[in-house]
LUMZAVO-303898 format. One line per field, with one value per residue (C-alpha): z, y, x; residue number from 1; chain. Coordinates in Angstrom, 1 decimal. Each point is the difference from the previous one (the first is absolute). Layout:
BEGIN
z: [Z; ...];
y: [Y; ...];
x: [X; ...];
tornu: [NUM; ...];
vovo: [A; ...];
This chain:
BEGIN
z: [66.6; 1.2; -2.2; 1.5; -1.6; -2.0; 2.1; 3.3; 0.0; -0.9; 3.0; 2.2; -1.5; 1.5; -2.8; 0.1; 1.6; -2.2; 0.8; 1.0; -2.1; 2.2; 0.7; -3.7; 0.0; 2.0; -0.9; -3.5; 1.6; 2.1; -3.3; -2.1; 3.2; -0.6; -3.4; 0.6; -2.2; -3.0; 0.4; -0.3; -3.2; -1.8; 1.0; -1.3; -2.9; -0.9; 1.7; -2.7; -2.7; 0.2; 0.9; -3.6; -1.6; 1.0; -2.7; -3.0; 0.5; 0.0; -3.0; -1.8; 0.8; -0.9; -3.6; 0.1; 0.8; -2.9; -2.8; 1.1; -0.4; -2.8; 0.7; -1.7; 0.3; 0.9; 3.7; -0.3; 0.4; 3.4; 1.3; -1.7; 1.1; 3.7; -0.7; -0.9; 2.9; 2.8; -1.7; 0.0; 4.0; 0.9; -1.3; 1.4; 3.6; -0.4; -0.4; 2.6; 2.3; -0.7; 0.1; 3.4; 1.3; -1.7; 1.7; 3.9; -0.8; -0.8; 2.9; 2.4; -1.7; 0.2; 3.9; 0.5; -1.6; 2.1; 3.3; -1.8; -0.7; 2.9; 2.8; -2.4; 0.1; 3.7; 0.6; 1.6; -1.9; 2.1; -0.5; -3.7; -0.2; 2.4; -2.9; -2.9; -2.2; -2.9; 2.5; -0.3; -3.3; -1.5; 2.2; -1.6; -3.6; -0.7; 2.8; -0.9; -3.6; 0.6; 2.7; -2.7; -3.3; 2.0; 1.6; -3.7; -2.0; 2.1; 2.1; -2.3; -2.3; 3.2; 1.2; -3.5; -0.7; 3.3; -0.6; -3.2; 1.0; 2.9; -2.0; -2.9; 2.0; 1.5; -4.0; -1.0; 3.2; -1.5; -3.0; 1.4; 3.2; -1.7; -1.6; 3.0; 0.9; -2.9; 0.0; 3.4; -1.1; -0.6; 3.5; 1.9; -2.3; -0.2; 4.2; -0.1; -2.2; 1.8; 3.4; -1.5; -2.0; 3.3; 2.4; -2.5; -1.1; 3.6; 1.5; -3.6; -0.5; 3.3; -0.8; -3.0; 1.3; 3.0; -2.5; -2.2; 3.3; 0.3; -3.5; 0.1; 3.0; -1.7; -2.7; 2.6; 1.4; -2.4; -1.8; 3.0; 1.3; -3.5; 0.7; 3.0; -2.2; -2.6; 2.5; 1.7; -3.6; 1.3; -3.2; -0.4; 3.4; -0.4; -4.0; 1.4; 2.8; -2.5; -2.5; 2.7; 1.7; -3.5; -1.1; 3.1; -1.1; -3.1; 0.7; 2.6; -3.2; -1.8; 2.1; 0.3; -3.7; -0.3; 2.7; -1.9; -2.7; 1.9; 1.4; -3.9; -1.0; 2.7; -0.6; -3.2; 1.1; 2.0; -3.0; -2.0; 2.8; 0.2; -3.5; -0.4; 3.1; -1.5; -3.6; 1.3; 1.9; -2.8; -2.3; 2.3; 0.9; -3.5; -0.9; 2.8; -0.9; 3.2; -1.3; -3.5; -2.6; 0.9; 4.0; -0.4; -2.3; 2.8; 2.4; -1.7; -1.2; 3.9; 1.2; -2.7; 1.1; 3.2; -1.6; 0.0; 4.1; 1.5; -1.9; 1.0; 3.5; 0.4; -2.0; 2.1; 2.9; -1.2; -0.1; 3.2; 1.8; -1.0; 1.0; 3.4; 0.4; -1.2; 2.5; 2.9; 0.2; -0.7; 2.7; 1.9; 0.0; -0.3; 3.7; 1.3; 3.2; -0.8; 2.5; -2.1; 2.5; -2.1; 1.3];
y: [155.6; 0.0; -0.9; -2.1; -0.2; -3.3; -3.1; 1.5; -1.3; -3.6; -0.1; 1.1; -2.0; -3.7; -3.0; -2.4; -3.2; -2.3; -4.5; -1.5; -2.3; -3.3; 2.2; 0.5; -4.2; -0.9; 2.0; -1.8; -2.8; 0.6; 1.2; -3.6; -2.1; -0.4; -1.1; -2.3; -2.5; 2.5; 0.7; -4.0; -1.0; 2.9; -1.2; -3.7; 0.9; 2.0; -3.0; -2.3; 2.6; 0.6; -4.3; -0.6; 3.0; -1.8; -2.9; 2.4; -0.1; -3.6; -0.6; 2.1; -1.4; -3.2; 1.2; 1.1; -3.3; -1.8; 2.6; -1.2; -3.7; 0.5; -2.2; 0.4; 2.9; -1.8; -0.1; 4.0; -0.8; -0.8; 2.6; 2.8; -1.4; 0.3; 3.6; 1.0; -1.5; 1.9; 3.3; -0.8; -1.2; 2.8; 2.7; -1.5; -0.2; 2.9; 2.4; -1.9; 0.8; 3.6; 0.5; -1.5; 2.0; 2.9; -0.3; -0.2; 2.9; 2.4; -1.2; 0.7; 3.6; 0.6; -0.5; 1.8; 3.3; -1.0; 0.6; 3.2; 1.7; -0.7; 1.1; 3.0; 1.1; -0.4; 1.8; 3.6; 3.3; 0.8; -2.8; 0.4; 3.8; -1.6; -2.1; 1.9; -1.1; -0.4; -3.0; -1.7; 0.7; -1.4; -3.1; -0.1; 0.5; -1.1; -2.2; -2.1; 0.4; -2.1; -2.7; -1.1; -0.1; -2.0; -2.2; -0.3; -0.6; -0.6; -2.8; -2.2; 0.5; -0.6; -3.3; -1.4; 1.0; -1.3; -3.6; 0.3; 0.3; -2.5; -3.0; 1.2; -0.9; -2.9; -1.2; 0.6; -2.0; -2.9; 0.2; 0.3; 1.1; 1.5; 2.3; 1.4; 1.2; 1.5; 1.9; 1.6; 1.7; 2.4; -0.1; 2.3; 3.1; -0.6; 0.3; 2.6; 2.2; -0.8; 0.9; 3.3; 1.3; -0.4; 1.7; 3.0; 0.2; -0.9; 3.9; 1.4; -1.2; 1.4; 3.0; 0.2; -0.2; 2.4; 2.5; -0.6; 0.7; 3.2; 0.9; -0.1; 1.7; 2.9; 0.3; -0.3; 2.7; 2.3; -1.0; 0.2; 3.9; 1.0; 3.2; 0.9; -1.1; 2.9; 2.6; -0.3; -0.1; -3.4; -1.8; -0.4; -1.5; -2.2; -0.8; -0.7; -2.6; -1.7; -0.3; -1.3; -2.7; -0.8; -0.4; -1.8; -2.8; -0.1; -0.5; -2.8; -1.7; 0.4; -1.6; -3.0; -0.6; 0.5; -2.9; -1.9; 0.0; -0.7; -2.9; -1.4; 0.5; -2.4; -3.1; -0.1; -0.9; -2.8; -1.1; -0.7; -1.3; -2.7; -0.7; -0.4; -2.9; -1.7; 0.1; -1.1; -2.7; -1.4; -0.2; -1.8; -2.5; -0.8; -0.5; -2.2; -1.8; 0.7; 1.7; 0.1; 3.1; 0.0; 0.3; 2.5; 2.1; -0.1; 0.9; 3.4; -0.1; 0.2; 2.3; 2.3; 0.1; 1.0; 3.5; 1.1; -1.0; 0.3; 3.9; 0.6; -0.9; 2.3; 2.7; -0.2; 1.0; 3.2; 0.3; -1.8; 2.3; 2.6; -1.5; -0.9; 3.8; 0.8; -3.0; 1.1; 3.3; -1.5; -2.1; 2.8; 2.6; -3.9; -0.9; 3.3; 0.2; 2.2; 2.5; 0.2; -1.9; -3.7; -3.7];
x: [-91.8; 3.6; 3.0; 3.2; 3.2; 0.4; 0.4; -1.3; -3.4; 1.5; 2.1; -3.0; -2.4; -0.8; -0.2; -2.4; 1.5; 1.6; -0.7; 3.7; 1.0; -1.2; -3.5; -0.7; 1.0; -2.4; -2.7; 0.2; -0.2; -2.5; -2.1; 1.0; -1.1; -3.7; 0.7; 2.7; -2.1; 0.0; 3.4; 0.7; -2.0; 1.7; 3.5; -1.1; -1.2; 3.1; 2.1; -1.7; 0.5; 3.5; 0.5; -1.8; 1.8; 3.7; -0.9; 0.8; 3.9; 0.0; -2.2; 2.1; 2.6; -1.5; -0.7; 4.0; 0.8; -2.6; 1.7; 3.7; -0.5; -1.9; -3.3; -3.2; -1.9; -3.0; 1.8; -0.3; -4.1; -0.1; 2.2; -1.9; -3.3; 1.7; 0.7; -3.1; -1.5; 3.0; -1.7; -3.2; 0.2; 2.3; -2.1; -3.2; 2.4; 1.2; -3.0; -1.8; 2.8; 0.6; -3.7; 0.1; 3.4; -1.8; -3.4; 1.9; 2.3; -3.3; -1.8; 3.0; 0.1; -2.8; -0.1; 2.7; -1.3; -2.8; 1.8; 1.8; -2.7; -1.6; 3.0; 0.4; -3.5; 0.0; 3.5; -0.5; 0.5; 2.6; 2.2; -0.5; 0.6; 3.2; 1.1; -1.0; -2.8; 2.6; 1.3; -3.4; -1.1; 3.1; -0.5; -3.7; 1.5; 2.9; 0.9; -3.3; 0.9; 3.0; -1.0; -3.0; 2.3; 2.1; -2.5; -1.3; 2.5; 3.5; -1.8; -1.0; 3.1; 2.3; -1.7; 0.1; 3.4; 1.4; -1.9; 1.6; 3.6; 0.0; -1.5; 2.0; 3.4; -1.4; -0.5; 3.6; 0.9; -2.1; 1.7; 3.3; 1.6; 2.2; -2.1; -1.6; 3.8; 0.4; -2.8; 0.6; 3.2; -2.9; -1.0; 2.5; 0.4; -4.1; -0.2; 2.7; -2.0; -3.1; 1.7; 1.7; -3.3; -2.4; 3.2; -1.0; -3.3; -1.8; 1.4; -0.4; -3.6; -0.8; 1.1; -1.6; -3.5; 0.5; 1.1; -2.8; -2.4; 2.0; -0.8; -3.4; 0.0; 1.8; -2.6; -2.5; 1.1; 0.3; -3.1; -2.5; 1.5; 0.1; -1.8; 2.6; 3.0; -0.9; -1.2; 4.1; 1.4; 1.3; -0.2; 3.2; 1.1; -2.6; 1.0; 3.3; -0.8; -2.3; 3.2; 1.9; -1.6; -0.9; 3.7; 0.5; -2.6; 1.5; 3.5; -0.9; -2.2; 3.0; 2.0; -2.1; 0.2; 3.5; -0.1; -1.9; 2.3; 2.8; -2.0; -0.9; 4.2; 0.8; -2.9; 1.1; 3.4; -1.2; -2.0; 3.0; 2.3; -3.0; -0.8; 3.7; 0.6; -3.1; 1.2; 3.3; -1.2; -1.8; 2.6; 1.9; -2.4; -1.1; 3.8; 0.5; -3.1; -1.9; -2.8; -1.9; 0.0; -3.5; 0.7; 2.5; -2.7; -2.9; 2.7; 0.7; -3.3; -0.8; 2.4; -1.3; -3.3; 0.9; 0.8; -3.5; -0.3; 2.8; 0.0; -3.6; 0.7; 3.0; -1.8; -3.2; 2.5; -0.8; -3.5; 0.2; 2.5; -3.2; -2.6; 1.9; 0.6; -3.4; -1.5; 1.7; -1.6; -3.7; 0.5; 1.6; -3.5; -2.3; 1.8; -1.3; -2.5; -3.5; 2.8; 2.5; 2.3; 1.8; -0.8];
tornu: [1; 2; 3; 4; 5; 6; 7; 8; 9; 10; 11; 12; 13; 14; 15; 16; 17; 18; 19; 20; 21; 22; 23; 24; 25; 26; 27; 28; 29; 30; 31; 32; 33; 34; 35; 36; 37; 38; 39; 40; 41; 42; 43; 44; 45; 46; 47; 48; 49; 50; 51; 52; 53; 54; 55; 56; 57; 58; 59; 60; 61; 62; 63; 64; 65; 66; 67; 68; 69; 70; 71; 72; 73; 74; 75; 76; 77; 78; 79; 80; 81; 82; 83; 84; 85; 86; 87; 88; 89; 90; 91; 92; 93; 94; 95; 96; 97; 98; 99; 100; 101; 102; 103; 104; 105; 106; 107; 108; 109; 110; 111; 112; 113; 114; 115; 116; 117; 118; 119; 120; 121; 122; 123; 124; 125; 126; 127; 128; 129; 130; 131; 132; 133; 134; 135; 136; 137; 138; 139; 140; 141; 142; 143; 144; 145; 146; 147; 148; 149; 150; 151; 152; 153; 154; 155; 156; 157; 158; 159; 160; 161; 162; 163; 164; 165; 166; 167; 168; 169; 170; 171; 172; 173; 174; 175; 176; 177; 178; 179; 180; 181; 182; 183; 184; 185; 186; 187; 188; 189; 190; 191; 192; 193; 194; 195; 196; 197; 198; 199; 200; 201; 202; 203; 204; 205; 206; 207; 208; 209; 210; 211; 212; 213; 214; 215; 216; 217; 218; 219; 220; 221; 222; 223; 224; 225; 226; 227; 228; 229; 230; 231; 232; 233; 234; 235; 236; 237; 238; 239; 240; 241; 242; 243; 244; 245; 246; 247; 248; 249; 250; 251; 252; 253; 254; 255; 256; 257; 258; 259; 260; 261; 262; 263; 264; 265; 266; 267; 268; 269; 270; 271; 272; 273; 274; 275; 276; 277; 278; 279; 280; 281; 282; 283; 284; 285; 286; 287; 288; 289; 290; 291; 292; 293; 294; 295; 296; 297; 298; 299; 300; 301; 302; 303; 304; 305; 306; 307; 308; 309; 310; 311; 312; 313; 314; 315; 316; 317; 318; 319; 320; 321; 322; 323; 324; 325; 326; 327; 328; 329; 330; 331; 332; 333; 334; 335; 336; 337; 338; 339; 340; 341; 342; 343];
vovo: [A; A; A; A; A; A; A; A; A; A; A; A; A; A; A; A; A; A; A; A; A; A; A; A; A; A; A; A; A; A; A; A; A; A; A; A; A; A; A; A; A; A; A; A; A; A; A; A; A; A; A; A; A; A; A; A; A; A; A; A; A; A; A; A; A; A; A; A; A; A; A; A; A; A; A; A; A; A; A; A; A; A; A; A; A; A; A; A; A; A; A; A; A; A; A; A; A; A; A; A; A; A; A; A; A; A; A; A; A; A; A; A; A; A; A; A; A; A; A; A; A; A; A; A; A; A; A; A; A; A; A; A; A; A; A; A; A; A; A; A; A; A; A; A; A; A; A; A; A; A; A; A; A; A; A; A; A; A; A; A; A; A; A; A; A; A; A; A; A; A; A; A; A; A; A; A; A; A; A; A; A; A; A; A; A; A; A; A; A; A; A; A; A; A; A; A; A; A; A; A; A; A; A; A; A; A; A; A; A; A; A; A; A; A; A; A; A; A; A; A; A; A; A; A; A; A; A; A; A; A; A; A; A; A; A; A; A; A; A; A; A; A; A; A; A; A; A; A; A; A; A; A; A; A; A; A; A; A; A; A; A; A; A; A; A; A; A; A; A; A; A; A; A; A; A; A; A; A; A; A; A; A; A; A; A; A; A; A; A; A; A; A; A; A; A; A; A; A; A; A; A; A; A; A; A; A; A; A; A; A; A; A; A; A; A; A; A; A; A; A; A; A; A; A; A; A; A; A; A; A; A; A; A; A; A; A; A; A; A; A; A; A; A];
């Protein structure tokens, strides 16, 4: 066995390709086409979930309006009775529809580790001793790790949450126009973050997982020459290249959670600039006698609720930005000819 200094045998070494980001694109596409009928009762049920969910605000607002003009409480019956029924509806819509976004993101998954598995069982030794079989047993680890916890649980979270926040403004702009405007104060320090997290965490991410191939490789390495390493007394040089691409890994995780933070610092910002507008507004259109206690209630009441959405959205950047990165390189050794050579 021959030792290199640290960082030699990287720079010689050929990765496994990595899927562009229109390649990795279409290939999902590609996988969702034959079940482009799956893929559309999921998004109706969760279309008539989050349509059936959008009647709470109101009724509340109803009940708002019933305790300021202090009518009987025997109008309170009806309105209840409709609340019941929006949770009963939506939770019967809703887990019919996750179910369903559920079931197509397993069976495109599970394709896809179909083709992995099958253009890296077919790849030839030499092309893998090229790469490094750290590079493609982190691709068949960690890589797939991510691309199925996002496929699991980012997916349907996304498409729920994004139904959520665009009939949620089309709501407000029932109630008032004015409203709606208010609202999307929150709208440009929300893209701004957006733009500025993804800038950072699409080279970061990257990153990330090419050092985490480079890891593994290490420890391969070192574990599988074992005997060699002690015969050379070359524990140490190998002890030390362990530590170091180790401490590289975790200084680029750190750096992705101190980018997270950053990330969560400025939503909330936007979160009170929005709340604010709408609260404003409110007040003014109540004084002016334009709108109803009640009106101005299912506004906020509306705006709030887009917390949980509009946040899961923007957080599941992350996990997406991941699973992108992870993606990409799936697609990359799945695109591979039984030759070695891309399509």
């Amino acid at each position: 066995m021959t030792t290199t200094p640290p960082g030699t045998e990287e720079t010689a070494r050929e990765l496994l390709p990595v899927a562009s980001p229109a390649r990795t694109r279409a290939a999902v596409r590609e996988l969702i086409r034959p079940h482009r009928a799956l893929a559309a009762a999921g998004f109706a049920a969760l279309l008539a979930a989050t349509a059936v969910g959008l009647l709470t605000q109101p009724l509340l607002g109803r009940i708002v309006d019933i305790a300021a003009g202090n009518r009987p409480l025997d109008t309170l019956t009806a309105v209840v009775l409709s609340l019941v029924a929006v949770a009963l509806l939506q939770g019967l819509a809703t887990t019919a529809g996750l179910a369903l976004v559920a079931r197509l993101g397993e069976t495109v998954l599970a394709r896809l580790r179909e083709r992995f598995v099958e253009r890296a069982l077919g790849l030839p030794l030499e092309r893998i001793e090229r790469a490094g079989s750290g590079d493609l047993t982190a691709r068949v680890t960690g890589d797939v790790a991510v691309v199925a916890e996002a496929v699991r649980r980012a997916l349907p979270e996304f498409t729920r949450s994004a139904l959520a926040i665009v009939l949620t403004l089309g709501a407000l702009a029932v109630l008032d126009w004015r409203f709606l405007l208010a609202a999307l104060v929150a709208l440009p320090i929300q893209t701004w973050t957006a733009r500025w997290y993804i800038r950072r965490a699409v080279p970061l991410y990257a990153r990330q997982r090419i050092a985490g191939g480079t890891q593994q490789q290490q420890l391969l390495d070192t574990v599988r020459g074992a005997a060699t390493v002690r015969a050379f007394r070359l524990e140490r040089e190998h002890t030390e290249r362990v530590t170091e691409r180790s401490g590289a890994l975790v200084a680029l995780t750190l750096r992705g959670v101190n980018l997270v933070l950053s990330f969560y610092s400025r939503l909330h910002i936007a979160e009170f600039a929005g709340l604010a507008a709408v609260l404003a507004t409110g007040y003014l259109l109540v004084r002016d006698g334009s709108a109803s206690v009640g009106t101005a209630t299912a506004a906020a009441l509306y705006f709030h609720s887009l917390f949980t959405p509009m946040n899961a959205v923007l957080v599941l950047l992350d996990d997406a930005q991941s699973a992108v990165s992870g993606l990409a390189r799936i697609v990359g050794v799945a695109d591979l000819l039984q030759d070695g050579t891309t399509t």
